[in-house]
KOLTOR-322346 format. One record per residue (C-alpha): residue number from 1; x, y, z. Coordinates in Angstrom, 2 decimals. Layout:
N
+------+---------+---------+---------+
| keza |      xx |      yy |      zz |
+------+---------+---------+---------+
|  NUM |       X |       Y |       Z |
...
+------+---------+---------+---------+
% end
This chain:
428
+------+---------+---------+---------+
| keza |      xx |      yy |      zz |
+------+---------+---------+---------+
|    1 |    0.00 |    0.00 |    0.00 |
|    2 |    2.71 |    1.97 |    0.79 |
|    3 |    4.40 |    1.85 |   -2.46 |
|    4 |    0.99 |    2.33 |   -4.71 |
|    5 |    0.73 |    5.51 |   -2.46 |
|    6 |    4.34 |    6.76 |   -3.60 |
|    7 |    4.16 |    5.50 |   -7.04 |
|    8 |    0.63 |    7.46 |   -7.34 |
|    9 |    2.38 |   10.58 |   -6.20 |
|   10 |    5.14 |   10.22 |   -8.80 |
|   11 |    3.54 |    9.29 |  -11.77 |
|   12 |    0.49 |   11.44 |  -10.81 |
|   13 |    2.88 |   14.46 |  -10.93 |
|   14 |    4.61 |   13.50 |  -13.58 |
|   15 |    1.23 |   12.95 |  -15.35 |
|   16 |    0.59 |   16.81 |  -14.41 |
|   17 |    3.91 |   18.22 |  -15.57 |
|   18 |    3.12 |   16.09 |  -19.31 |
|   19 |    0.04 |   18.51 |  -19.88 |
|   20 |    1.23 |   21.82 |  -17.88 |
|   21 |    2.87 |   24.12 |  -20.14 |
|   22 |    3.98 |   27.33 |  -19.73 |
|   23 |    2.26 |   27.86 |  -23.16 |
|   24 |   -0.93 |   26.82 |  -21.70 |
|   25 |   -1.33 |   30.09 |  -19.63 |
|   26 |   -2.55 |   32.47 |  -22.03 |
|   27 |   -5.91 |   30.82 |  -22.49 |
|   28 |   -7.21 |   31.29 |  -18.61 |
|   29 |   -7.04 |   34.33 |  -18.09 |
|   30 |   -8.56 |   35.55 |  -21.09 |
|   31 |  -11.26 |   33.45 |  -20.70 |
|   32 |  -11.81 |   35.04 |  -17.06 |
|   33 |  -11.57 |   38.28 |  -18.24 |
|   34 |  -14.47 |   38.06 |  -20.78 |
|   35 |  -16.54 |   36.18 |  -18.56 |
|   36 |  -17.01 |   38.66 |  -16.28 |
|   37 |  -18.76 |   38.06 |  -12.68 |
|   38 |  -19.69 |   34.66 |  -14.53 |
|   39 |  -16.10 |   33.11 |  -14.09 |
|   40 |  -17.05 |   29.95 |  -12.53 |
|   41 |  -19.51 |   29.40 |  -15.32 |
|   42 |  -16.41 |   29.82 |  -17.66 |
|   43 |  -13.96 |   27.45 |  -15.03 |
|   44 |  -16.59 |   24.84 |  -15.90 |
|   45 |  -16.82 |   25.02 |  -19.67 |
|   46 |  -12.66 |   25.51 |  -19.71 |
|   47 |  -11.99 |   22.41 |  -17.35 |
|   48 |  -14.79 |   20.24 |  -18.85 |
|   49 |  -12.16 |   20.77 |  -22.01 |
|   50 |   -8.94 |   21.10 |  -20.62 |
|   51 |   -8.67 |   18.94 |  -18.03 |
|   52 |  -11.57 |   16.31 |  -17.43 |
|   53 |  -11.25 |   15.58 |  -21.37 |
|   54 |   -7.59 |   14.72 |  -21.16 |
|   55 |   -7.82 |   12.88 |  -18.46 |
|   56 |  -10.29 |   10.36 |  -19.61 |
|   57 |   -8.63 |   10.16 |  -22.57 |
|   58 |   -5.76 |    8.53 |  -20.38 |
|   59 |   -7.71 |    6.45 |  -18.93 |
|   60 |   -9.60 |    5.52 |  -21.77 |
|   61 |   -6.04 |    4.04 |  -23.50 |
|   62 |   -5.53 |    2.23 |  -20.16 |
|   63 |   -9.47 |    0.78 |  -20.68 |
|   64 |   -8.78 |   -0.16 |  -24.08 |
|   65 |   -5.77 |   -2.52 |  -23.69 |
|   66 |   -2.95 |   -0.01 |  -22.27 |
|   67 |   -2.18 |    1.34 |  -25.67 |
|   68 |   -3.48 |    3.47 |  -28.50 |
|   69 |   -2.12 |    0.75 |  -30.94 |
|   70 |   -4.91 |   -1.81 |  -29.41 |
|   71 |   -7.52 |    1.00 |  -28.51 |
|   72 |   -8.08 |    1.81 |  -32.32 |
|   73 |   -6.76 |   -1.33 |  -33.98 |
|   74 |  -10.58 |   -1.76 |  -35.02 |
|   75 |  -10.67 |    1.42 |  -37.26 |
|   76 |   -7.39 |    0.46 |  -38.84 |
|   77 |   -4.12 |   -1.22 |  -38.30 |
|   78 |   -2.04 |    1.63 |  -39.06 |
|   79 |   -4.63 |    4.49 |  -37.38 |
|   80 |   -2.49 |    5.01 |  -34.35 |
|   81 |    1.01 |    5.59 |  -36.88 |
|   82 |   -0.54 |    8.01 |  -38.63 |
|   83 |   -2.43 |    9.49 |  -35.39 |
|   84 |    1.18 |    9.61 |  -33.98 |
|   85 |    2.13 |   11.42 |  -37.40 |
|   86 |   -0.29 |   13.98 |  -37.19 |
|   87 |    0.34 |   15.00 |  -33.71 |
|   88 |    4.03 |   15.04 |  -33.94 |
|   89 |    3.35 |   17.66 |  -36.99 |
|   90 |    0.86 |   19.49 |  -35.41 |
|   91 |    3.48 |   20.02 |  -32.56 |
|   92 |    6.04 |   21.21 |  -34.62 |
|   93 |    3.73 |   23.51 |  -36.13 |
|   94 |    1.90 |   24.92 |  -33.13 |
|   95 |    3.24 |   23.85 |  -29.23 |
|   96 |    6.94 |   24.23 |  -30.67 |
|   97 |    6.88 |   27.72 |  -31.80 |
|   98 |    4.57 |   28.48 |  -29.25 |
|   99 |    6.87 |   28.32 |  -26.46 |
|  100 |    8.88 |   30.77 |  -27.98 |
|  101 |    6.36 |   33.01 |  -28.49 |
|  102 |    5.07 |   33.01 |  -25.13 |
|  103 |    8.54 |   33.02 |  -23.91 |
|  104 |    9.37 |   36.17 |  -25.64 |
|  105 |    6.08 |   38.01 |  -24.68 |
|  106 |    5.48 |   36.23 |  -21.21 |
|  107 |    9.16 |   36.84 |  -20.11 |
|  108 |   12.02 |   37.96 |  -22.11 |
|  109 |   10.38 |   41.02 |  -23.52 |
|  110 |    9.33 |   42.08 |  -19.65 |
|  111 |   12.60 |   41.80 |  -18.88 |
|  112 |   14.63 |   43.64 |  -22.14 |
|  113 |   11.68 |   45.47 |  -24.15 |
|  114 |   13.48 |   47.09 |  -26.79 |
|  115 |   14.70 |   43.46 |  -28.26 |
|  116 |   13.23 |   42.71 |  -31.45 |
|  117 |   11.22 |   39.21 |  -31.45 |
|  118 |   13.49 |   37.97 |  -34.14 |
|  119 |   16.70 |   38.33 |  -32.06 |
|  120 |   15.14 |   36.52 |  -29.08 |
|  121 |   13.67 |   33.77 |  -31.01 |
|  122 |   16.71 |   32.60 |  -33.05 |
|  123 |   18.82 |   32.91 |  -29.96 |
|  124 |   16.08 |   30.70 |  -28.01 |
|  125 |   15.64 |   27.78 |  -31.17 |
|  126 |   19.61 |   27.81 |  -31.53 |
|  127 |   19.83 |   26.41 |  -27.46 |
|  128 |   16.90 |   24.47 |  -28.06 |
|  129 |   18.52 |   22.35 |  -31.22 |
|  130 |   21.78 |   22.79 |  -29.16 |
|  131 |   20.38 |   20.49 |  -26.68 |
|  132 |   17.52 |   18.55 |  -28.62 |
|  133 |   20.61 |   16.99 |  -30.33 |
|  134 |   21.47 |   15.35 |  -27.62 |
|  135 |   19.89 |   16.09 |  -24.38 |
|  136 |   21.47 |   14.87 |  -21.68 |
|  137 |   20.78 |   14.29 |  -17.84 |
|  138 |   21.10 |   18.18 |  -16.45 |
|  139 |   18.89 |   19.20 |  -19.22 |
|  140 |   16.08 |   16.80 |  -17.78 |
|  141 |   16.63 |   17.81 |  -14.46 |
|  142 |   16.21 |   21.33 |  -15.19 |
|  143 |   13.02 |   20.68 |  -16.69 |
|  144 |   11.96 |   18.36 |  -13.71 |
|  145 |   13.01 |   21.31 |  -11.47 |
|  146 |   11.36 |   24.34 |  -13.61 |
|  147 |    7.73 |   23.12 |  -13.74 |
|  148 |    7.52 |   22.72 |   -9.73 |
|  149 |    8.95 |   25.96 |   -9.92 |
|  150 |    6.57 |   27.72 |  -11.92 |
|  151 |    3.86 |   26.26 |  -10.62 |
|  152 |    5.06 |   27.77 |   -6.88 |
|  153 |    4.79 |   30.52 |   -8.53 |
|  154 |    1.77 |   30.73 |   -9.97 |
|  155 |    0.12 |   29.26 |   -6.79 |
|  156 |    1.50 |   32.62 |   -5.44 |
|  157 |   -0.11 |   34.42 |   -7.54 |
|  158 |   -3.45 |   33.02 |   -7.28 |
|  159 |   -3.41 |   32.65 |   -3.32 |
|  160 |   -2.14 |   36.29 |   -2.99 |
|  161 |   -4.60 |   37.65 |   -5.39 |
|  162 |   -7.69 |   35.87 |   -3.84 |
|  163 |   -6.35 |   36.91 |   -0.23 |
|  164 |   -6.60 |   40.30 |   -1.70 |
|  165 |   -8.54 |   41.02 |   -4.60 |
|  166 |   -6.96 |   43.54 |   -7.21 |
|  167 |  -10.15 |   44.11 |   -8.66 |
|  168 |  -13.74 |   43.08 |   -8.78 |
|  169 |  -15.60 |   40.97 |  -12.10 |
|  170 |  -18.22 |   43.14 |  -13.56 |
|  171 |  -20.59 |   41.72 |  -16.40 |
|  172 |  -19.72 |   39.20 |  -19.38 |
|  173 |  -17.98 |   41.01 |  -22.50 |
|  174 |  -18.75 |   37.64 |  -23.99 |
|  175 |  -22.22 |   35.66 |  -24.52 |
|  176 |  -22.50 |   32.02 |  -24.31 |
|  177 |  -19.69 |   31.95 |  -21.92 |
|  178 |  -19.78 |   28.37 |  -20.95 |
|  179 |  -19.72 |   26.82 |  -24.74 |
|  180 |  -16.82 |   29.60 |  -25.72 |
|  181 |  -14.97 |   28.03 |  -22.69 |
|  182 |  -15.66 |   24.94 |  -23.60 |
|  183 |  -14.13 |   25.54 |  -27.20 |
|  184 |  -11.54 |   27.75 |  -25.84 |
|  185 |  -10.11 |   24.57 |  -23.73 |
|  186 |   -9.39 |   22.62 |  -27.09 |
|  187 |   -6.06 |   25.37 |  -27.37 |
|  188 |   -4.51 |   23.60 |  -24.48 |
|  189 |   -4.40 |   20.63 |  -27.05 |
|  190 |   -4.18 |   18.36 |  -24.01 |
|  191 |   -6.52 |   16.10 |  -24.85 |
|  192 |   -3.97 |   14.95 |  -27.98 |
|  193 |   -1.15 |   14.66 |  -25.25 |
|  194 |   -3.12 |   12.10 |  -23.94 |
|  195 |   -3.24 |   10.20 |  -27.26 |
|  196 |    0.32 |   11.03 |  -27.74 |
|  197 |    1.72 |   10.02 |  -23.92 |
|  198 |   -0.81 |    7.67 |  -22.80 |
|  199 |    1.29 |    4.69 |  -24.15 |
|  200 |    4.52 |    5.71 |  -22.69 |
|  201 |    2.97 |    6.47 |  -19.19 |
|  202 |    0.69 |    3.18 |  -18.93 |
|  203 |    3.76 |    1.53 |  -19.85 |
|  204 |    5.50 |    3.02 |  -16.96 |
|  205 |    2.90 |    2.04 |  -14.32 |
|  206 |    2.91 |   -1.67 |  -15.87 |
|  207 |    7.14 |   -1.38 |  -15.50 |
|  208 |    6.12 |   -0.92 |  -11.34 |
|  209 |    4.26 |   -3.93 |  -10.83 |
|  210 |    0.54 |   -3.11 |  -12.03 |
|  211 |    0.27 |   -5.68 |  -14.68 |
|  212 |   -3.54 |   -7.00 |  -14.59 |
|  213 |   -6.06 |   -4.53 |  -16.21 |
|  214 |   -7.89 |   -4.19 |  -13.06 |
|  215 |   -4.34 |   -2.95 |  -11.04 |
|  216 |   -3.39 |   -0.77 |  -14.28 |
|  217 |   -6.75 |    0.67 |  -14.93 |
|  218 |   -7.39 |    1.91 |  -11.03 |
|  219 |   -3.54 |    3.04 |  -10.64 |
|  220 |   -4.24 |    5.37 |  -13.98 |
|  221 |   -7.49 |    6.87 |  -12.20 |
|  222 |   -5.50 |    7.66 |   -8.96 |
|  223 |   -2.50 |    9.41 |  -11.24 |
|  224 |   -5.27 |   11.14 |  -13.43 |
|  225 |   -7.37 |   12.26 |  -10.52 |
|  226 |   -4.46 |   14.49 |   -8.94 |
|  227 |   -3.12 |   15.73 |  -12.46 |
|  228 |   -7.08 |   16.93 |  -12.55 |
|  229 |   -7.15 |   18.39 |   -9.26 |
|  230 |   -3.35 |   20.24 |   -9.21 |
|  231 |   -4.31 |   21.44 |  -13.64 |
|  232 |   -7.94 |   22.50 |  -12.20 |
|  233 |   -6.66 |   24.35 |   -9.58 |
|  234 |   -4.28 |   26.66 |  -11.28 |
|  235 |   -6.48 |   27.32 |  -14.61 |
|  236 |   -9.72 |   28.34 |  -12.44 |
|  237 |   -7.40 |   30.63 |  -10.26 |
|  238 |   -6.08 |   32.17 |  -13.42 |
|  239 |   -9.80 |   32.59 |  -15.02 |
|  240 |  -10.86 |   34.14 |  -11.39 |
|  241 |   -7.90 |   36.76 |  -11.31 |
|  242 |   -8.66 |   37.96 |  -15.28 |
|  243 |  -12.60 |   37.78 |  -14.40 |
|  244 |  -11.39 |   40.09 |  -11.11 |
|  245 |   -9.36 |   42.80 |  -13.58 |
|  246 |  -12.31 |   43.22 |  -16.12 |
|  247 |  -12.23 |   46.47 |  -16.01 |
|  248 |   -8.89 |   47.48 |  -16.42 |
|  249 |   -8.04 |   46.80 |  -19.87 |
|  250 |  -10.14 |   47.14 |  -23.51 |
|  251 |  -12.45 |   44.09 |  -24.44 |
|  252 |   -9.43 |   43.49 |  -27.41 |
|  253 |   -6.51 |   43.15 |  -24.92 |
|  254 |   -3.76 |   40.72 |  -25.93 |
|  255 |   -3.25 |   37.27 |  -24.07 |
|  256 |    0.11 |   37.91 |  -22.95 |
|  257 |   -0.15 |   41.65 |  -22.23 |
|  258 |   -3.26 |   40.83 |  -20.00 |
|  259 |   -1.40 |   38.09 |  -17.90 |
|  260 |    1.82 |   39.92 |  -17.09 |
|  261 |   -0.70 |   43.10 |  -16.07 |
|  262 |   -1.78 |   40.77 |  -13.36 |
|  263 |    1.39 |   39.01 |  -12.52 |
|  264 |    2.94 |   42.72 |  -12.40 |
|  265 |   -0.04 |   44.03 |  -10.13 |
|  266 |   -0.19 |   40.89 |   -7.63 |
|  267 |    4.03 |   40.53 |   -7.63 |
|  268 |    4.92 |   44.42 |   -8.38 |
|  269 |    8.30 |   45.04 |  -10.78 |
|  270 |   10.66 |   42.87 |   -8.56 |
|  271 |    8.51 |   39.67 |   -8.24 |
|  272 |    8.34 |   40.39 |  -12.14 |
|  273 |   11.71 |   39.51 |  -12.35 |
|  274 |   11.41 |   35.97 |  -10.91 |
|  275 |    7.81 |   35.20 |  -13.03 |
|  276 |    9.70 |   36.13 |  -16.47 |
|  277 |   12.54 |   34.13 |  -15.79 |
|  278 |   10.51 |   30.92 |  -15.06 |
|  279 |    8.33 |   31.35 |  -17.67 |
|  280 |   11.36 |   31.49 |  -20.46 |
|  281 |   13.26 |   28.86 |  -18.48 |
|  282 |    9.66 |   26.28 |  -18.37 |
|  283 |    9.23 |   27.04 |  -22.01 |
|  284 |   12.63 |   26.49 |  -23.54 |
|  285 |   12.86 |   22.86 |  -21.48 |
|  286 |    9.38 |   22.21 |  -22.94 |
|  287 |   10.71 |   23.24 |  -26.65 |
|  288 |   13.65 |   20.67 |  -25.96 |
|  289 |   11.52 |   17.96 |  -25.03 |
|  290 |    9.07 |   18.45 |  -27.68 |
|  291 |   11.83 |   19.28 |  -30.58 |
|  292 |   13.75 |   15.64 |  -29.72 |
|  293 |   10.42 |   13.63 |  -28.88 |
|  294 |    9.53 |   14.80 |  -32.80 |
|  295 |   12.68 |   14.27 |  -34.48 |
|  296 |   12.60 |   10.87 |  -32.70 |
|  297 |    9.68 |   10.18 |  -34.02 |
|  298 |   10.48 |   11.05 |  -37.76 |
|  299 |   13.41 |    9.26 |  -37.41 |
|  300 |   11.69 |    6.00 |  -36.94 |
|  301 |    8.67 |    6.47 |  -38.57 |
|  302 |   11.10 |    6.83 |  -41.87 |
|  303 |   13.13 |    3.43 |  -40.34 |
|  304 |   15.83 |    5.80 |  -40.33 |
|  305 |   16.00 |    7.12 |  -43.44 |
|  306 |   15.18 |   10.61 |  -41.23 |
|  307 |   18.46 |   11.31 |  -39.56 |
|  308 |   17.39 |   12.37 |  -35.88 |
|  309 |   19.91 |   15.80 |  -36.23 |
|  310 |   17.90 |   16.43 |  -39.53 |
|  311 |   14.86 |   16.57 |  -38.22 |
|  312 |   15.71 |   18.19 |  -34.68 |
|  313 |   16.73 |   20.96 |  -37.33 |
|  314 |   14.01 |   21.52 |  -39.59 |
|  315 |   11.37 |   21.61 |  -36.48 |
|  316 |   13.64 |   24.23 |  -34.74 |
|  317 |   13.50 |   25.83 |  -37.55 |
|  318 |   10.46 |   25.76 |  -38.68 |
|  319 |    9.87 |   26.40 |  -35.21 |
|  320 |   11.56 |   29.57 |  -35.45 |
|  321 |    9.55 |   31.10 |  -38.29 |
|  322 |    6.33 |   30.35 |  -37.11 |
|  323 |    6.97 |   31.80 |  -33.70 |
|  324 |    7.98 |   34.73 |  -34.93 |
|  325 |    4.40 |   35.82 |  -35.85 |
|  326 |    3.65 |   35.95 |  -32.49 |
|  327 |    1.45 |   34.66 |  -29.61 |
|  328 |   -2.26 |   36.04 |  -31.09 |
|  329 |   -1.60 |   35.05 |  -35.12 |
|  330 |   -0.40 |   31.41 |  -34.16 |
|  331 |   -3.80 |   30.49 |  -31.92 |
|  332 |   -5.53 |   32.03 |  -34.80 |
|  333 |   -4.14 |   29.74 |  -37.28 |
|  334 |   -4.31 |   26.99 |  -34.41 |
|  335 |   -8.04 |   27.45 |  -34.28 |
|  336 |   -9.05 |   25.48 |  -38.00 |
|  337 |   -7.17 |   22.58 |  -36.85 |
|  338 |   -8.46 |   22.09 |  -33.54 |
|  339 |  -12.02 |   22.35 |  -35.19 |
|  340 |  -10.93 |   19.72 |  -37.71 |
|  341 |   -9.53 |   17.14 |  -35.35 |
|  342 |  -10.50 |   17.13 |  -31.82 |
|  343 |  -14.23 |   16.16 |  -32.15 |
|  344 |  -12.62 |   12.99 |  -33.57 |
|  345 |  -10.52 |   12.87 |  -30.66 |
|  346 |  -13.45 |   13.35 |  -28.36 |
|  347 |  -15.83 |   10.68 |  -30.06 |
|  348 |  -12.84 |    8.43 |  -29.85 |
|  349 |  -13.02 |    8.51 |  -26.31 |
|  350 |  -16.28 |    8.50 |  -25.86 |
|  351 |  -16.43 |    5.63 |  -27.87 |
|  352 |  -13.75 |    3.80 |  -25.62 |
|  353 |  -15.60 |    4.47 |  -22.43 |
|  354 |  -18.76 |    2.55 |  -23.92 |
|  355 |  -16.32 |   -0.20 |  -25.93 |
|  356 |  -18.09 |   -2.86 |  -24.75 |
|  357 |  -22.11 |   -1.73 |  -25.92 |
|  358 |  -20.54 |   -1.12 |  -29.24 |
|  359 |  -22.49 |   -3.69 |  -31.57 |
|  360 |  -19.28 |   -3.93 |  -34.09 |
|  361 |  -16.65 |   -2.43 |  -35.97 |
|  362 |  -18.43 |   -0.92 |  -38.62 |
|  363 |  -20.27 |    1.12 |  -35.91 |
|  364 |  -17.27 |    2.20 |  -34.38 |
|  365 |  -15.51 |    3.23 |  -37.66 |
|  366 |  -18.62 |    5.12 |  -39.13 |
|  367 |  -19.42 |    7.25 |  -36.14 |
|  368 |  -15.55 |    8.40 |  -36.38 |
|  369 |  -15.82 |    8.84 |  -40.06 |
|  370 |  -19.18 |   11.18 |  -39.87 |
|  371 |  -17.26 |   13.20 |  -37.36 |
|  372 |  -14.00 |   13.73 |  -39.17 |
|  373 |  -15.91 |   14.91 |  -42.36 |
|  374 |  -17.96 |   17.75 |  -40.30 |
|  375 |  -14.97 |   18.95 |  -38.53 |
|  376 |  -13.14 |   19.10 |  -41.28 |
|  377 |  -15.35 |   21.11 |  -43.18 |
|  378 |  -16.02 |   23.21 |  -40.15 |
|  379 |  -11.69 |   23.79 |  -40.07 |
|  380 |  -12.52 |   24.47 |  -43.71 |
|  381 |  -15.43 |   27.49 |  -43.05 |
|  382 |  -13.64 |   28.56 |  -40.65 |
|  383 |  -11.15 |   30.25 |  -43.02 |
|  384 |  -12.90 |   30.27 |  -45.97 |
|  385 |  -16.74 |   30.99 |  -46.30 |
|  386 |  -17.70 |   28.35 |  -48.64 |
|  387 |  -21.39 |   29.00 |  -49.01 |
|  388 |  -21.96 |   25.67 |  -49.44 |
|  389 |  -20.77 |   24.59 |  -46.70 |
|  390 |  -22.02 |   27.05 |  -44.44 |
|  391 |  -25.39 |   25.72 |  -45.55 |
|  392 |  -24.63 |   22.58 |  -45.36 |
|  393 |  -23.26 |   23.13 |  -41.43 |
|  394 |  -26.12 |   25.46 |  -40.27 |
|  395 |  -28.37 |   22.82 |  -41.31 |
|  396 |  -27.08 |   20.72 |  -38.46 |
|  397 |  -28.31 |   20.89 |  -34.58 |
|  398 |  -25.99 |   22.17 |  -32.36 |
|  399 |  -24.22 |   24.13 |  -35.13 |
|  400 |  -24.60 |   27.58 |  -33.58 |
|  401 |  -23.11 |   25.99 |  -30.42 |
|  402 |  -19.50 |   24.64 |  -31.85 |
|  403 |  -21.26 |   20.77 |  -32.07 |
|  404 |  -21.90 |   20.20 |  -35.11 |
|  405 |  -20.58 |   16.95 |  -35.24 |
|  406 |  -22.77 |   15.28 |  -32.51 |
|  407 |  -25.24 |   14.37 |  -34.90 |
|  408 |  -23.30 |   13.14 |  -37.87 |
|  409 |  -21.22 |   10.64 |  -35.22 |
|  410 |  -24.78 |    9.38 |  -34.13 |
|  411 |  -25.75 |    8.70 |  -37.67 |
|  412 |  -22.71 |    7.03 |  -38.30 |
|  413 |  -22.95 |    4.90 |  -35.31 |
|  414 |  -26.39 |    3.73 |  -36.38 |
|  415 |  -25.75 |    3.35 |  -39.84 |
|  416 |  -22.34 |    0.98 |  -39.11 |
|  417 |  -24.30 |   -1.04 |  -36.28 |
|  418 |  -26.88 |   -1.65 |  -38.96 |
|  419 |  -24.90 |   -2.46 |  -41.88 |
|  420 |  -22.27 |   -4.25 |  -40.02 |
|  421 |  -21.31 |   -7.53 |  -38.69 |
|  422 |  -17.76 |   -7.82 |  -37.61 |
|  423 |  -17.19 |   -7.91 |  -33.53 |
|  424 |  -15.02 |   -5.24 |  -32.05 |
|  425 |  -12.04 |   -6.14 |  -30.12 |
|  426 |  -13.27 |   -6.37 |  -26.29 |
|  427 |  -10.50 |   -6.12 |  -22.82 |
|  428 |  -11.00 |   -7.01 |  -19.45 |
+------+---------+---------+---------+
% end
């Protein structure tokens, strides 16, 4: 007992530290800020999204045979490779150069305003290939030592801004609050961490000792559970201190410019200092990670025909570019591919939590099918106004609402239980 307790708080914390990113703490207080006196409506919608989502997700994989290889083997043989592929390109496209931005805007620019972005950023991608090359032990343990840090921090912040208030919410800037929360939460992109980690750390809590599905499946609810609690904590404090400065700043404040306004008026100039730091120092070790956990990935998706340098250099440069556009353009052109992909992601799970009232295969595939065609054409209107798909998308319930794709995954559910006959895969 006393070892499940210790290997709970380990893994449980290391669980928390996977989907905590310094990058993640634009979104809250935004959110907070728009909301109004109806924060805790918005903490709902935002942690429905951001952190109950991801979390089942985990345990989902763990339900489904302990890996995302057996949990969609159904669909296809090769869906979790080219899941894998996606998300590995969607990181180098969006969570890489996003910790640059936010690193230059959250920290370095607070510290040295007058630098241009571009002088920061390829002087922050250079030490991130540096070390993505070949990251070694003090790099790790810097990054094990800068998330507990930041999240001190933050805590801090939070406790010291409740204790005493540095402003009062006054009414919504923002209808619908709980559904633009709700939406707003897909930006943290943790539910496809799950997907991406949920292998590696299941695997890790079957390397302790917790090898039936019954030990494996309860030890991943105890690790999720205080990821959920510690990632719940922080984002609702954040959304209560931007709902408690609404109305300070215009409705069109910037992200970054809104958070260090309240890390500056809870900390004042000197306690500045120490929040910029940690925020450049938690995103570069996140960039590392991220830059060698991709190039890894290319390299042996290719079967080494992708040299791991190779790729640890396009992605930090590519990396580079994008960041330079800054914090507000790159969730902008986030926003289309969140649309397209995470209702799949989120009908995935849902179908793993009912695997075993799923009639067959067909069911299972169809339902994910239905849903990958709305969202995509949803991505699609949402840069381009194709009349006929706006048409076609208004038509549907839910539309107005960001769902959309409820009904199409229902229909395709019903149409594959009809026409099909093969038996899904069941697990203990």
């Amino acid at each position: 007992m006393k070892k499940q307790r210790k290997d709970i708080f380990i893994v449980g914390l290391a669980l928390f530290g996977a989907y905590f990113g310094a990058g993640n703490l634009i979104f809250p207080p935004l959110l907070g800020f728009l909301s109004g006196n109806q924060w805790s409506l918005a903490s709902i919608g935002f942690c429905v999204s951001a952190v109950l989502m991801p979390v089942v997700g985990l345990y989902v994989i763990s339900k489904n045979g302990g890996s995302l290889e057996s949990m969609t083997g159904d669909i296809h043989k090769n869906f979790a490779k080219f899941l894998l592929l996606f998300i590995m390109i969607f990181a180098g496209n969006i969570s890489v150069p996003r910790t640059g931005a936010v690193a230059y805007e959250l920290g370095f620019k607070a510290l040295l305003p007058n630098t241009p972005i571009i002088v920061f950023i390829l002087g922050y991608f250079a030490i991130a290939l540096y070390f993505s090359l070949d990251v070694n032990k003090m790099v790790n343990s810097v990054g094990k030592f800068l998330t507990p840090v930041l999240v001190v921090v933050l805590l801090g912040i939070i406790i010291k801004g409740i204790l005493t208030p540095i402003g009062h919410p006054v009414v919504p800037q923002k209808s619908g609050v709980f559904t633009h929360s709700l939406l707003e939460g897909y930006q943290t992109g943790d539910l496809i961490v799950s997907y991406l980690i949920g292998t590696v750390f299941i695997g890790d809590i079957i390397r302790r000792g917790y090898r039936t599905s019954g030990e494996r499946n309860k030890l991943t609810a105890y690790c999720g559970i205080i990821a959920l609690i510690l990632l719940a904590v922080i984002y609702v404090g954040l959304i209560y201190l931007g709902a408690s400065v609404s109305s300070y700043y215009p409705e069109n404040v910037e992200r970054s410019q809104l958070l260090l306004g309240i890390a500056e008026r809870v900390l004042g100039k000197g306690g500045m200092l120490f929040f910029s730091i940690a925020v450049v120092l938690a995103c570069i070790t996140t960039a590392i990670g991220q830059i060698t956990s991709i190039a890894n990935f290319f390299h042996d998706f290719s079967k080494g025909k992708i040299p791991h340098k190779l790729a640890a250099f396009v992605f930090s440069a590519l990396g580079a570019t994008i960041a330079i556009l800054g914090v507000e353009k790159i969730v902008y052109f986030a926003t289309p591919i969140y649309k397209g992909v995470y209702p799949s992601l989120i009908v995935l799970m849902i179908l793993g939590i009912f695997r075993k009232y799923i009639p067959n295969k067909q069911s299972f595939r169809y339902a994910l099918i239905f849903t990958l065609v709305v969202s995509i054409l949803e991505a699609i209107l949402s840069v381009l106004n194709v009349a006929v798909i706006k048409t076609f998308i208004d038509i549907l319930p839910l539309s107005n609402l960001g769902f959309a794709w409820i009904l199409p995954a229902t229909l395709g559910f019903i149409v594959g239980a009809i026409k099909g006959n093969e038996p899904l895969t069941q697990f203990e």
